[in-house]
N, C-alpha and C positions, 0 to 999 in steps of 0.2 A: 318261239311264241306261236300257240294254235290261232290259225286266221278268225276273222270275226263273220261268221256266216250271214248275218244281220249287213253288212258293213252298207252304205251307200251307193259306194262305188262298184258293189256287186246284185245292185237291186234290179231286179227284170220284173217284168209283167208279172210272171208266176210268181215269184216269191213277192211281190205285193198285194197279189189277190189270196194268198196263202196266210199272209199275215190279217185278213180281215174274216176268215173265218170264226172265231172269236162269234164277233158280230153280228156274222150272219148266223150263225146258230141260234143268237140270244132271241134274234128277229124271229127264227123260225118257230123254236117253242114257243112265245106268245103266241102269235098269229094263229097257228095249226092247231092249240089248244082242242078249243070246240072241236074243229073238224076229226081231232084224233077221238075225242071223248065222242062223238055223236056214230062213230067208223066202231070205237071200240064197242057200244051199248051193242048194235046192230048187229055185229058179228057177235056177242055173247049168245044175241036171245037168238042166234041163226047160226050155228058154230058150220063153218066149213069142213067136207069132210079130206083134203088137202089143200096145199097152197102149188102156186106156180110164180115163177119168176120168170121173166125176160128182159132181157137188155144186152147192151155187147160195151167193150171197154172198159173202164173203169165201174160206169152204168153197173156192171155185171159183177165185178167186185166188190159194189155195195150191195147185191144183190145177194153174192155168197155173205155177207154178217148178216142182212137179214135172214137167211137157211138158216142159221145157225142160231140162231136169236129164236125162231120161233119152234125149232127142230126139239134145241135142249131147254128151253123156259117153257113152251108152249103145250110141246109134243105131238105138233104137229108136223106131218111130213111133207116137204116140201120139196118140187121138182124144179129144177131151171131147165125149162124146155128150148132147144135150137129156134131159131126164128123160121132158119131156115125149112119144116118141118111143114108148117104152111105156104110161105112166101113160093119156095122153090119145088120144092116135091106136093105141094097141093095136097096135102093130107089135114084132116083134120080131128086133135085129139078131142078125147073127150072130156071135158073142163067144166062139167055142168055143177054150179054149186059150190064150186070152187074158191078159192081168194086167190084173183089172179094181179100180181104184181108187176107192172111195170116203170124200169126206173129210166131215165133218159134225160141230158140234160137238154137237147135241143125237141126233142120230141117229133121228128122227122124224118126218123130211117124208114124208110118204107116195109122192111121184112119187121119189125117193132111192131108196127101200124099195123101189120097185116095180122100178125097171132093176137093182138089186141080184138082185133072186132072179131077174131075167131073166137078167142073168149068170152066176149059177149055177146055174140050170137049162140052160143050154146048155153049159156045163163049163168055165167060164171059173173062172181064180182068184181069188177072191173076195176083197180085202182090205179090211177099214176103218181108216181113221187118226177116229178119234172119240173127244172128249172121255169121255163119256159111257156104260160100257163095260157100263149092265145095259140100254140103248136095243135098240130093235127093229134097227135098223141093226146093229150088235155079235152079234147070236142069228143076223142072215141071212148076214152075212158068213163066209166060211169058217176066212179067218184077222183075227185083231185088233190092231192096233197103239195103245196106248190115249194120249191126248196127255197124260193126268196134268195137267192147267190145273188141277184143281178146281173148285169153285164160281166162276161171273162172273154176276156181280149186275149186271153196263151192259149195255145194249143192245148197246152197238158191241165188238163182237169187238173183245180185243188178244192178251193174254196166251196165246187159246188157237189165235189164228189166228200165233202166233212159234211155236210150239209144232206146229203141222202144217206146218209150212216146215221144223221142227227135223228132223220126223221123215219126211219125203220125201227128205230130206237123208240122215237115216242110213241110210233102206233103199236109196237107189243106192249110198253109199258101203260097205256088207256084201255087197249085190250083186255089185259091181264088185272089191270086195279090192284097192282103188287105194290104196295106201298113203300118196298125197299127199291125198285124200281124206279118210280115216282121220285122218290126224294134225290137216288144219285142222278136223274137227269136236271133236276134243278142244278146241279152242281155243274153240268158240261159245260158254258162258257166258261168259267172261271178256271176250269180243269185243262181246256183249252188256253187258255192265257197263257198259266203256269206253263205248258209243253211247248206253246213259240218263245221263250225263253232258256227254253233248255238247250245246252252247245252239246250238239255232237260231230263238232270239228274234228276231236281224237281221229275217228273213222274216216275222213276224207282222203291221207294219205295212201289208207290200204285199198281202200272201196274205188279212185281214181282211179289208181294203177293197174287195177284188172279187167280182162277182156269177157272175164265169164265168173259168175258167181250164181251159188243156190241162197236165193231166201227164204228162211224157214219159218213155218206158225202153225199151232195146231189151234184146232177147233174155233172159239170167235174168234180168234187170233188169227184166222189162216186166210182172212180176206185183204187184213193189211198186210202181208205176205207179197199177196198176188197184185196189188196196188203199189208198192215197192218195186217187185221185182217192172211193173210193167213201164213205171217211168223211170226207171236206169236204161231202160231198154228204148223208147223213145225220145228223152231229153241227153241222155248220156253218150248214147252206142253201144252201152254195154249187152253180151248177153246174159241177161239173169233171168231166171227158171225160179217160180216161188211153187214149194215143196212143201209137202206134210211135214212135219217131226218123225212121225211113225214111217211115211213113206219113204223118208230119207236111205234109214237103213235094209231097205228092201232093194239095195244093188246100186241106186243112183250117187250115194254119197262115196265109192268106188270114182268118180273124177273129181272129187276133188283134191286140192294141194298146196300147194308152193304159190302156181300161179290159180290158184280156182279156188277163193277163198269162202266162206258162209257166212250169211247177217245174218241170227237170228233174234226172232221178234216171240216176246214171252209174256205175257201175263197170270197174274197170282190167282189161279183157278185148279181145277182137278188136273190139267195138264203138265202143270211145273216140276213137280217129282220126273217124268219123263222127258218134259226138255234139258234139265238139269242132267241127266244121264247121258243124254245124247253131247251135251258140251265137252263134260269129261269125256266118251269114248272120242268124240271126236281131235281133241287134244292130244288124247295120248296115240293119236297117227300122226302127227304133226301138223293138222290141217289147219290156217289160219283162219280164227274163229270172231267175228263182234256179235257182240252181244247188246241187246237193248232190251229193257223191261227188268220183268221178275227173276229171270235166269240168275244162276249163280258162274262164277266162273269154275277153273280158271278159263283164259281167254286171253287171245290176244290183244282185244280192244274190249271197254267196257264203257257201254254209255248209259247214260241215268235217265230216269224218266220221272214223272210224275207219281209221288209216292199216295197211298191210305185213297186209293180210287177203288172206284166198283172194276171190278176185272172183262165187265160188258164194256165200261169205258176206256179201259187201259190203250186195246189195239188203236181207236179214235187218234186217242191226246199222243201215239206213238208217230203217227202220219204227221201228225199237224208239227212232230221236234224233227219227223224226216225230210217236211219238204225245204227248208234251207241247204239241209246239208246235199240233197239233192243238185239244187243248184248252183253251187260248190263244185258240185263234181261234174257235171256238165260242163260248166265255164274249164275247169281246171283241165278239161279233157279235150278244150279250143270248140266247142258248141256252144249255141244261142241257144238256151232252155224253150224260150218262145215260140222258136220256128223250126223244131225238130227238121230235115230234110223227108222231103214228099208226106207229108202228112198237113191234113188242114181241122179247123176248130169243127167242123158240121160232115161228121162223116155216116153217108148214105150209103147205107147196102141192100141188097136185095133178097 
């Protein structure tokens, strides 16, 4: 019998603030409306000539869906500049005119804060997606996009990093006035719903058991990847490395094995013919393969997702059926998902 990832006796912080994402999504699209529609007008009739992003952590993995979201919908080109580039090396790029993005849930890292007033002092549009809306971040930022998560008592970002995917999402989609757009984000909670529902227990046995795995995403895909790979690596012990599709077979996918197995994460867009290839090649090395989304097998493990979605939405409602099984594999690996060791909720860098 597959455990029940849901179960009570397995309920921590995280997977409670995981399961109200949902919610806090529903909160965030009402509220943000206006704000996205009045961000969207402004930036029509003033179009940026690129975008910038900042942030670090998970922050920075909502950061790569929005690249990618305004990269391939937009066409616009988008840099995620180091913090470090002002904070430390005292340089200062040139961002004038720009849409400059920062995501953060606390809104307090001082090297954040630092390329923030850089961007706005060179005349860059200033925007923050942050939890946290009385933070130093939110006072520098010119405009504010607030993620509404509320209080998160775990170390490991969920609820509020669904929640800055939510709303990178709405502001291309009031940007853009894509009416296909528009209509699948009315569908994210419910799409959400559906995906903290989904059991992907199957994977617990293999995904526990190993010390090292690559997770794979291409394109929007490739931030829920890097948000995978980074809380197996925090909540778990594990080490996992999230990888391109494409990048895999350019040498790195050479360690995997037996014991070095691969998640990957797929959605039903231009990339699926190529992840679907890469599963087969990868199989027929022996390499032990799960698979989640659109992918086809075969595979070792094969877990379901949320079907007839917009494929912008897919990676989202994938996070939201991984973080259970997440904490599954933490607990099963003798770890508190909440209190990862040496790490704390408000991390300050320079």
């Amino acid at each position: 019998m597959m455990p029940d990832l849901n179960n009570p006796a397995s309920m921590t912080a995280m997977l409670s603030e995981a399961r109200e994402a949902p919610q806090v999504v529903a909160r965030l699209l009402e509220r943000n409306a206006d704000l996205c529609r009045d961000l969207g007008d402004r930036l029509r009739a003033s179009p940026p000539p690129f975008a910038v992003t900042c942030a670090r952590g998970s922050s920075d993995n909502a950061a790569t869906f929005v690249k990618y979201l305004l990269e391939i919908h937009s066409g616009l080109v988008t840099a995620s500049v180091g913090p470090s580039v002002t904070s430390v090396y005292e340089a200062r790029p040139r961002m004038r005119d720009a849409l400059f993005l920062a995501v953060s849930q606390s809104g307090r890292s001082p090297d954040i804060l630092n390329l923030a007033q850089a961007g706005r002092d060179d005349g860059a549009l200033t925007v923050a997606l942050v939890n946290d809306t009385t933070s130093p971040l939110a006072s520098t930022c010119e405009v504010v996009l607030p993620l509404h998560a509320g209080p998160e008592k775990s170390v490991a970002a969920t609820k509020s990093f669904i929640a800055a995917l939510a709303a990178g999402f709405q502001l291309v989609a009031h940007w853009s006035k894509d009416k296909e757009l528009l209509a699948a984000l009315d569908t994210l909670p419910d799409v959400l719903d559906k995906a903290a529902a989904i059991d992907w227990s199957p994977a617990l046995a293999e995904l526990s058991e190993a010390n090292n795995l690559f997770v794979v995403g291409r394109g929007v895909g490739f931030a829920a990847a890097q948000e995978v790979a980074l809380k197996l690596k925090e909540t778990s012990g594990i080490h996992a490395e999230a990888m391109s599709a494409a990048e895999l077979m350019h040498g790195p996918w050479t360690l995997a094995g037996d014991h070095f197995p691969i998640l990957v994460l797929s959605q039903r867009d231009e990339t699926l013919n190529g992840v679907n290839d890469l599963v087969t090649k990868l199989n027929e090395q022996g390499v032990p393969v799960v698979v989640a989304g659109a992918a086809e097998g075969p595979a070792s493990v094969m877990l379901p997702s949320v079907e007839n979605v917009h494929p912008y939405l897919a990676p989202i409602a994938m996070i939201q059926s991984f973080y259970p099984l997440v904490n599954a594999i933490a607990q099963a690996r003798g770890r508190n998902p909440d209190n990862p060791p040496r790490l704390r909720k408000v991390t300050e860098t320079v």
